[in-house]
N, C-alpha and C positions, 0 to 999 in steps of 0.2 A: 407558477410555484417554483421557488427558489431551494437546492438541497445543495449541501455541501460533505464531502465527505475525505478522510484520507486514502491514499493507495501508496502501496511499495511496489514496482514496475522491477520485475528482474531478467534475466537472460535464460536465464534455467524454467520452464515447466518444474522440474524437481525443485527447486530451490523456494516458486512460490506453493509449492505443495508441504513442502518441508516449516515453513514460516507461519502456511495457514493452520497446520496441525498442532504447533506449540502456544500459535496465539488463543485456538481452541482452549486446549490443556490447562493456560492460566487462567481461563474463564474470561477469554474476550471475544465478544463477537466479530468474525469473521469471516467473509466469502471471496471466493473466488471469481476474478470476474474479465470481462477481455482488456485489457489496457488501450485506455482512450490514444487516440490517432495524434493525440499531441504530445505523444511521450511514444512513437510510432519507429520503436525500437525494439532488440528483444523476444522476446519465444510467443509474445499475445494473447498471453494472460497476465492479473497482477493480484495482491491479494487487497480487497477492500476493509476498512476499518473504520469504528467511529473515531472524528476530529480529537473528543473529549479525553478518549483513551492512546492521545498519538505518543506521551513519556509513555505508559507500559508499553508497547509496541514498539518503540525504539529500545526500550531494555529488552526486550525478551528479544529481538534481533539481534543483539548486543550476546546475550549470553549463548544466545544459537549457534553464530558465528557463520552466517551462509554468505556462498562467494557469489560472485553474477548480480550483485543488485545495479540496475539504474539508476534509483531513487527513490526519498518519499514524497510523493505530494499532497496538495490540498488542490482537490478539485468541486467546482462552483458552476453545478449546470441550472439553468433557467428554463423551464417546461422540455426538459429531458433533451436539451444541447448543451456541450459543453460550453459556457459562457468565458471560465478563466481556468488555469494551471498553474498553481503556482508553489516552487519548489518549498518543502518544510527544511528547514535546518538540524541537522542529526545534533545529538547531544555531544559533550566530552564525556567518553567513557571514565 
């Protein structure tokens, strides 16, 4: 079974605490989850998102303005290993 899904990898606990609770607020789903060992940087957690919703999630980051991000990815695991990592491109504000 193939899933694919987004994550923001930060440096701060607080900062992906801070990004899960506004993505909450706009009405997006999101949880909190350990950040995959390929992105093996960082405080080890990140916040998880759906792919579909990756523009609101980069604006609501965007309006947030939280500091310590690593990145957004798109991550593609195949019967619950990570298969691939691969970095999303942030928008022009």
């Amino acid at each position: 079974m193939t899933e694919s899904f987004g994550i923001a990898a930060f440096r701060s606990r607080q900062q992906v605490l801070r990004l899960q609770s506004a993505l909450r607020r706009a009405g997006l789903k999101a949880e909190i989850v350990a950040t995959p060992r390929d992105v093996a940087i960082g405080c080890g957690l990140s916040v998880q998102f759906d792919l579909n919703e990756t523009e609101q999630v980069m604006q609501t980051y965007y309006r947030l303005g939280p500091s310590n991000l690593i990145g957004f990815y798109r991550l593609d695991r195949v019967d619950n290993k990570t298969s691939r990592l691969t970095p999303l491109m942030l928008p022009t504000r």
